[in-house]
C-alpha positions as CSV (number, residue, x, y, z in Angstrom):
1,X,116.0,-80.9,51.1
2,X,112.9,-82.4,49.9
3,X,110.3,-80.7,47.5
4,X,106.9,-79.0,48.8
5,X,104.0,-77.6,47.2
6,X,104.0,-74.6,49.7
7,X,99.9,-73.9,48.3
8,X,99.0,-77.6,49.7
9,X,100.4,-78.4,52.9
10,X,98.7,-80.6,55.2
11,X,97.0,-79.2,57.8
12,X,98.9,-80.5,60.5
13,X,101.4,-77.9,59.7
14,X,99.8,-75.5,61.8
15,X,100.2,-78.2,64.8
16,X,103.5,-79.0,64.9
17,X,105.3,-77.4,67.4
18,X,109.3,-77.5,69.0
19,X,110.8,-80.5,67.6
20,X,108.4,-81.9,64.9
21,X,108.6,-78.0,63.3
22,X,112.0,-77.7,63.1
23,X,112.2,-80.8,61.2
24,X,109.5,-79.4,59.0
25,X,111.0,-76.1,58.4
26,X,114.4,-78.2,57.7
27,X,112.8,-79.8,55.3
28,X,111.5,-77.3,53.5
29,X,113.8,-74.4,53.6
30,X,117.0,-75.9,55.6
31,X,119.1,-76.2,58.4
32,X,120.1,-72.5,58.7
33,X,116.7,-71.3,58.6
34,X,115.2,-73.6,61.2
35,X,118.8,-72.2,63.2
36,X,117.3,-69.0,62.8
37,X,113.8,-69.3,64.2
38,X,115.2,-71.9,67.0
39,X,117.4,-69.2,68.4
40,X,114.7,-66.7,68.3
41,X,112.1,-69.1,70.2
42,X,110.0,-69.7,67.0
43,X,108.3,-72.8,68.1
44,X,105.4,-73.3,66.0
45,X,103.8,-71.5,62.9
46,X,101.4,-69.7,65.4
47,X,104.3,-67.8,66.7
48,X,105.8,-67.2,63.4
49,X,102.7,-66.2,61.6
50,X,103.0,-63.2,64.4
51,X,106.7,-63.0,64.0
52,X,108.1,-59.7,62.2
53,X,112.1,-59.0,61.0
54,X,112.9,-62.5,61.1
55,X,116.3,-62.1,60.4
56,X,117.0,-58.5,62.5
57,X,118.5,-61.5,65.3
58,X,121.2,-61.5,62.9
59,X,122.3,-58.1,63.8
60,X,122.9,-59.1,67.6
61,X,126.5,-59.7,68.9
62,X,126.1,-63.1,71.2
63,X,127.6,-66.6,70.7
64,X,123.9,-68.5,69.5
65,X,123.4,-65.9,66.7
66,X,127.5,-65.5,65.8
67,X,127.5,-69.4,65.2
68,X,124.2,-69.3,63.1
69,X,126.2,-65.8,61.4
70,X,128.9,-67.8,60.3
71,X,127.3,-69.5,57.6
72,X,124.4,-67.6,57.1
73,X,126.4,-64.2,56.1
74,X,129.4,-62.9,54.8
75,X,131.7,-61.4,57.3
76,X,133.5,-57.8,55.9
77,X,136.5,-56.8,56.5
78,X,135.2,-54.0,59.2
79,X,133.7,-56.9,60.8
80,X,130.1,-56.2,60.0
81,X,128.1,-59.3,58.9
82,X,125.8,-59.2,55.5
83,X,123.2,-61.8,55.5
84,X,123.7,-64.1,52.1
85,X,121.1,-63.3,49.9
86,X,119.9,-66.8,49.1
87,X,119.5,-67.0,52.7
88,X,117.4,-64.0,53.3
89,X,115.2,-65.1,50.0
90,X,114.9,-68.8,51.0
91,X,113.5,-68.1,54.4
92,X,111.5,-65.1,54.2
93,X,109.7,-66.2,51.0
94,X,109.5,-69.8,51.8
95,X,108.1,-69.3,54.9
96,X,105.5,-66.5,53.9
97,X,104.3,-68.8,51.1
98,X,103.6,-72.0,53.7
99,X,101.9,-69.6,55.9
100,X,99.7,-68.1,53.2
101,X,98.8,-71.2,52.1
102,X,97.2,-72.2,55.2
């Protein structure tokens, strides 16, 4: 994972969209995270800027979100997932910070 300065971001940030943002997000807060907004149809900071609860998909019982689940969260022994702290922190923060700074 490379190194950004979340307060200067190119501009094109905003533009990238599908493909090209994924990689960007990937780069700049991981795999799981860009797993997180691709399941949720989170093409393009546009959409997320407007996006709320990113993680509440988490709480959903279907195969997409179950895969991302089993290395985003711990799994209890009643079965009920807890998202992984680091994971919570890394994408909410990272991701408010990049938008903010645009």
């Amino acid at each position: 994972m490379n190194t950004f300065d979340l307060y200067n971001l190119n501009d094109d940030v905003l533009f990238k969209s599908n493909d090209s943002f994924f990689e960007f997000v990937k780069e700049v807060c991981g795999d799981i995270e860009a797993d997180i907004l691709r399941v949720q149809g989170i093409r393009n900071a546009r959409c997320l800027i407007r996006s709320t609860n990113l993680l509440d998909i988490l709480k959903l019982d279907c195969d997409e979100v179950n895969e991302i689940k089993s290395y985003a969260c711990f799994r209890c022994k009643g079965g009920e997932f807890i998202v992984k702290q680091g994971e919570q922190h890394q994408l909410i923060l990272r991701l408010y910070y990049m938008m903010q700074a645009q």
